[in-house]
N, C-alpha and C positions, 0 to 999 in steps of 0.2 A: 188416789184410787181406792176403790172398797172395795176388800175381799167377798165374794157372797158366799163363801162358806165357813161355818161356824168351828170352832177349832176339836170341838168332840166330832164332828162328822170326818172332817178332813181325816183327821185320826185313824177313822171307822175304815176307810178305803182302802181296799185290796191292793196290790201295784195291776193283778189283772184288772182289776175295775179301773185306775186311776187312768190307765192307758185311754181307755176308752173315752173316760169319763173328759180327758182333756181340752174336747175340743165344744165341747157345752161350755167348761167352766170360761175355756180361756173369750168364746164369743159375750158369755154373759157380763165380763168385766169390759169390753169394749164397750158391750153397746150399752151400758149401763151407766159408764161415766166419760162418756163424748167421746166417739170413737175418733174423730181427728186430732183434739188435744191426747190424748193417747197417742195414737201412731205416730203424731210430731217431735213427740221427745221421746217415743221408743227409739225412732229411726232416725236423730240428730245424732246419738252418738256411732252409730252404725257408717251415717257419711263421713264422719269424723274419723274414720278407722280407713274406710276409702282412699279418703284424702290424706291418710298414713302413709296406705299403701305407693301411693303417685308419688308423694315426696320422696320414700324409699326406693324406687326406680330410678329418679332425677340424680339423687344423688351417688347411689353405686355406680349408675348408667355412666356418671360425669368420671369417675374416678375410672372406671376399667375401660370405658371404650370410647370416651369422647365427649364433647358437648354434641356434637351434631347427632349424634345415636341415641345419648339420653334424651333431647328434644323428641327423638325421636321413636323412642321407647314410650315418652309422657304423650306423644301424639297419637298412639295406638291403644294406649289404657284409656284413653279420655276418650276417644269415640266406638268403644268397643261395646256394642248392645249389650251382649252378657253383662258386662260389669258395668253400664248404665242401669241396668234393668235390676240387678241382684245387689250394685252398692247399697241402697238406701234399706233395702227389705233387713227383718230383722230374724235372721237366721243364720247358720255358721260358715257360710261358703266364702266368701270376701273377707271377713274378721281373721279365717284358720289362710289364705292367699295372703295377706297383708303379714303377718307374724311368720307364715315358709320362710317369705320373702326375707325378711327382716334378720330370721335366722341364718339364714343362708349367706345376705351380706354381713354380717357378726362374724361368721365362721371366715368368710371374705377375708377380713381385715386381721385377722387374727394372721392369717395364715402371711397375710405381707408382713406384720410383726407382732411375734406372741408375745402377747404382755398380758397380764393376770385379768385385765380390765375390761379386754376386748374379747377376754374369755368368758368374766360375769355375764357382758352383753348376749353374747352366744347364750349363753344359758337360761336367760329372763328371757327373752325374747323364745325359745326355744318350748319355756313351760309356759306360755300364753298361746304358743300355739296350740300345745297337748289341751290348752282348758278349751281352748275355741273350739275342736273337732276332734273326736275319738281319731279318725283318721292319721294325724299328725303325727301318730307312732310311728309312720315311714320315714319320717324324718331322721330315727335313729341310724338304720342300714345308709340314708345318705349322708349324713355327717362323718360315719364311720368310711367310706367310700374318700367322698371330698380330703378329709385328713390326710388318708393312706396317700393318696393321688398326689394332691397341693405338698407335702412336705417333702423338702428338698434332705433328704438326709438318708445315709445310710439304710436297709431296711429294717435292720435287728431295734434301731436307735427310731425310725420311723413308727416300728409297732407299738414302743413305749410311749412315745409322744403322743402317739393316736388314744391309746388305751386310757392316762392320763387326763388328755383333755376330753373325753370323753364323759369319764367320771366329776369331772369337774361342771361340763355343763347338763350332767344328767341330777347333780346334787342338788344346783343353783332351780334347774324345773322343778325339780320334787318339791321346793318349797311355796314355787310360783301356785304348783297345783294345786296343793293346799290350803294356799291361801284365797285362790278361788273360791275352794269350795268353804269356805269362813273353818278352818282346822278342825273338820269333824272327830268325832268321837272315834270312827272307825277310818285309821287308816288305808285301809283299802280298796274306800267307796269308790275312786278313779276306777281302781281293776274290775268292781264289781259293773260299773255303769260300761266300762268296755268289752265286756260279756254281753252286755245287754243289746248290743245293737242289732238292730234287724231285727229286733224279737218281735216287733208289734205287725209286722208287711203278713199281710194274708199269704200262706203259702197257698193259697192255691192260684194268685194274680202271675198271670203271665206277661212281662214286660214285651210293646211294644215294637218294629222297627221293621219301616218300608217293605208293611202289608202281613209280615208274620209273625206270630206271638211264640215266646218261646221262652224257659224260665232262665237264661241268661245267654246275652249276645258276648261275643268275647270281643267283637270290634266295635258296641256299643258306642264308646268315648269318641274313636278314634271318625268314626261315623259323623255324630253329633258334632265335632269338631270341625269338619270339611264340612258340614253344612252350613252351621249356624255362625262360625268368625264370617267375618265379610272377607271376600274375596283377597284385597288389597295386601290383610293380616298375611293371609296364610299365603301368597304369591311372595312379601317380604319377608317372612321367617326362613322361606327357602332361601332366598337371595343371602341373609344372613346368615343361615347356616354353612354356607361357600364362603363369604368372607372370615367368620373366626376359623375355617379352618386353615387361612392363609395363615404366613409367619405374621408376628406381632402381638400374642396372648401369649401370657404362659401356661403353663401345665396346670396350674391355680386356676386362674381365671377360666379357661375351657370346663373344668371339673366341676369349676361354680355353677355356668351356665348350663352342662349339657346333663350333668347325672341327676338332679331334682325330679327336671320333665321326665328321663326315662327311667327311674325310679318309680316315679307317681303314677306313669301312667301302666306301666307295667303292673301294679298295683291297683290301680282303678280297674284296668278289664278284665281283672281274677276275682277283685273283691268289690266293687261298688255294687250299687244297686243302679240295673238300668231304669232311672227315673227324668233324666235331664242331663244337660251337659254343665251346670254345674256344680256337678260333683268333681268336673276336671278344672275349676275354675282354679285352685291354687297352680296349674300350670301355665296358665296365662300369664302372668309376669312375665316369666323368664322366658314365654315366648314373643312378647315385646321386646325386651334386653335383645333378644337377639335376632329380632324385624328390625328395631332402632338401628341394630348395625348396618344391618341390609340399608335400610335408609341411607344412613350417612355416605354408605357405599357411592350408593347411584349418586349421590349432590356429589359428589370430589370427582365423580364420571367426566366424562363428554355431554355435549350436548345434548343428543340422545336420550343419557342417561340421566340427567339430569330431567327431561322433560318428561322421561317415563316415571320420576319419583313425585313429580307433583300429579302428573295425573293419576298415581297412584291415591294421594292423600286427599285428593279432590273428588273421588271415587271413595275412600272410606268417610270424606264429611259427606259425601251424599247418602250413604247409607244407615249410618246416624242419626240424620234431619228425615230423611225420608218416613221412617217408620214411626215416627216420635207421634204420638208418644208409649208406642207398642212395643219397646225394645224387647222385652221377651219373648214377644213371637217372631222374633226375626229369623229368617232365614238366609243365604244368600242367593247366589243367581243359579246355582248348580242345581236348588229342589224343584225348578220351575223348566231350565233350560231343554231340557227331552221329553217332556210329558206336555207340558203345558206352556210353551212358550209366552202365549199372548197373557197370561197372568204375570209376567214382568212387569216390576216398576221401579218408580225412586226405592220401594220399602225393597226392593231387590227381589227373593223368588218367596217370600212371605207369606203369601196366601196357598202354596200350596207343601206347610209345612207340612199340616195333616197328613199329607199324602205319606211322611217318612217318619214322626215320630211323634208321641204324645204328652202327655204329660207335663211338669214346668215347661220341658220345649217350647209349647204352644200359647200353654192355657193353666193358669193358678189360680182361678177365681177371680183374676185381675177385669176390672173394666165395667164392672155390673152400675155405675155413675155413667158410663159413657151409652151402655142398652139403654137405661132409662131414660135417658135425652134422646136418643134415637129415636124409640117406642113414642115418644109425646110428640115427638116430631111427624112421625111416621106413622098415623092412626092405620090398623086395621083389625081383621077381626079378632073380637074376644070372647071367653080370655085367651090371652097367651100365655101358652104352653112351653112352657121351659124343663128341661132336661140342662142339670146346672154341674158343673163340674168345681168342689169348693166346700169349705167348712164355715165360712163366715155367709152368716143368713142373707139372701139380696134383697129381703125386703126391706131392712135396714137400710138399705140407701136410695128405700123410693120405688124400688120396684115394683107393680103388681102383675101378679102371675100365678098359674096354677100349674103345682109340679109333674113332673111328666119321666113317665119311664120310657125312656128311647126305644125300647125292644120292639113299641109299636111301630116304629117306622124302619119295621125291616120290610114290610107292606106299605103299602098307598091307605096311609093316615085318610080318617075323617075330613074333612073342609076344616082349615081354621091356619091361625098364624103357629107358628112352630121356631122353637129357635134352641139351639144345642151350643155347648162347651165346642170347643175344637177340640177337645181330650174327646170327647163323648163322639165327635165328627170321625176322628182318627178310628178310634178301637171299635168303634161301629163300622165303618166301610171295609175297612181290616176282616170283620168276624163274617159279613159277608161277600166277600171275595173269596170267602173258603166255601160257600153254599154252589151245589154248582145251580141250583137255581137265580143264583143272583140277588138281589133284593131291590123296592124303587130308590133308595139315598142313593146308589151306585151311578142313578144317573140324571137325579134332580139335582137343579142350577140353582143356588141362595140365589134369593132374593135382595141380601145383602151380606157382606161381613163385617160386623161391630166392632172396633177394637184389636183386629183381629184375631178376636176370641171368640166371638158369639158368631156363629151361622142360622141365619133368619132366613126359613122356609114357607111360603104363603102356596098353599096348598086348595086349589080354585074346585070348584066342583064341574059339572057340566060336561064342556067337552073342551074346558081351559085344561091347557099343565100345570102342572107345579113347577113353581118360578124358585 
């Protein structure tokens, strides 16, 4: 790959400018040196970490709660859109879930028997998480928690032990960290970059969710979660959560599974930013680990029960195949089921994610290969006008189009073809639902939906509608 900036300019660059500057530079190095051979060995090792993550499943899943749980734990990470949709992409959500995890089964095994070894593991695994995602600082109050909980000892003799191996896999990170970052000059670069979060988000962007903008939701996650898992997940998480709380775990293993998720997420809807639901994605694991249970529950059932666990899993591989290959705009059956019924499908309630939330949810700039196939399929008038939602340019992949500021279709647009982001669908119907005049999007029918990203509006003159 070639850098295209010279090493006196780069130099020259503000961190305010760099912010900025980022999303030219990092487009110019795509499209400059094949933007496919790029993203194939950016995003090889990203699936590799994926496929980490599922091995790490199979195997704790086997040891704490069964072979039929772990299959069945691996059968809900493998068809789960989120992490269909966010495995490959190269970003920190899946890398910082793969390393939780990892950390968590480390601390696992420690606790069935502490031996120096299975404490390093905890600790490497621990500071690959801190490098994967600033977030992973929760990690510490949950390590500290799991210890307290999982050890069987006196409490005076507990604190020690706690305190101890604490130190121990907080020394073993520090070095992980470092070595990440190739052992900079300044120690402190970590602390300094974990100041920095959030610092680039416009404070004046009001996040999203079912129709009101607001500068944070506090049930954001919890929202996105009951939307966008499929049905089957979150129907067996519950089932799971009834079965470990049967006898048969110990005090360990419960502390393993239950204090991460309610650690993290009590943490995510104080501090995430409402952008997507995966920023909750390092909780999916251990919400699998404990659907798997559920799972295995129902198969050792009755009849019954037995036949309500496949048609459960016949119901999440329809939801998988259904939407493929759009898994990030999935939704399940709940964003469709009271509003809009008849927009049900295999892809589940999909099409009318817009209606509750924006952003990754929907639309990341994914799909702009599949408009352009559309659009040559589907001649009409030109040009087409796009309102795009995205930092990677679409003409780069063939598209022609003239850009377009959505604001004009808060009125009945000119004659011509139209076609918007679902981000741009969402926070536009949204801003006019607060007019009490209303606006025309509020009740023009696309003409189609792309990818289900793109909403393509053909806007007829005469005494046609807009379709």
């Amino acid at each position: 790959m070639r850098w295209p900036v010279s090493p006196a300019a780069w130099a020259a660059l503000s961190p305010a400018a760099a912010f900025g500057f980022q999303w030219q530079l990092g487009n110019t190095v795509l499209v400059g040196d094949a933007p496919g051979r790029v993203l194939f060995w950016a995003r090889l090792p990203m699936l590799l970490i994926a496929l980490l993550l599922g091995w790490v499943l199979w195997a704790w899943g086997r040891r704490m709660l069964g072979d039929a749980a772990a299959v069945g734990a691996l059968v809900l990470f493998a068809l789960d859109p989120a992490l269909i949709a966010h495995g490959p992409l190269v970003t920190t959500d899946v890398g910082c879930a793969a390393f939780v995890t990892l950390f968590v089964f480390a601390l696992w095994r420690y606790l069935q028997r502490r031996t120096p070894g299975r404490l390093l593991l905890g600790g490497l695994a621990l500071g690959a998480a801190l490098a994967a995602k600033f977030s992973a600082v929760f990690l510490l109050p949950i390590a500290a928690l799991v210890l307290l909980l999982g050890t069987p000892l006196p409490l005076g003799r507990r604190l020690l032990w706690t305190a101890a191996a604490l130190v121990a896999v907080a020394a073993a990170a520090v070095v992980v960290v470092e070595a990440a970052y190739f052992f900079p000059r300044d120690p402190w670069l970590y602390v300094r970059g974990l100041r920095q979060v959030y610092t680039g988000i416009d404070p004046g962007y009001l996040p999203y969710m079912a129709g009101e903008f607001r500068r944070h939701f506090w049930s954001y996650e919890l929202v996105a979660y009951l939307l966008k898992e499929p049905l089957p997940s979150v129907i067996l998480a519950g089932v799971g959560l009834w079965t470990i709380a049967r006898p048969g775990l110990t005090v360990a293993d419960r502390a393993c599974l239950l204090v991460p998720p309610a650690v993290l997420a009590a943490a995510y809807a104080a501090f995430a930013a409402n952008l997507g639901v995966r920023y909750a994605i390092p909780l999916l694991p251990f919400l699998h680990l404990i659907g798997g249970a559920g799972l295995a529950a129902l198969l050792a059932g009755g009849r019954v029960r037995r036949v309500c666990a496949w048609l459960l899993v016949a119901w999440l591989a329809t939801a998988a195949i259904g939407v493929y290959p759009d898994h990030l705009s999935y939704f399940n059956e709940t964003a469709c089921a009271l509003s809009e019924p008849r927009q049900l499908g295999l892809d589940g309630g999909s099409r009318c994610g817009p209606h509750w939330l924006d952003d990754s949810n929907v639309d990341w700039g994914q799909g702009v290969r599949q408009l352009a196939a559309w659009v040559q399929a589907h001649p009409g008038p030109e040009p087409l006008r796009l309102a795009y939602f995205g930092s990677f340019p679409p003409e780069a992949s063939g598209l022609r189009y003239e850009p377009l500021d959505a604001r004009i279709l808060k009125d009945r647009p000119p004659v011509g073809r139209y076609v918007l982001s679902a981000h741009i669908v969402a926070r536009l119907r949204g801003a006019l639902r607060a007019r009490p005049e209303g606006g025309w999007l509020l009740g023009a029918r696309p003409t189609a939906i792309v990818g289900h990203a793109y909403y393509v509006f053909d806007v007829m003159g005469g005494a046609d509608m807009a379709r």
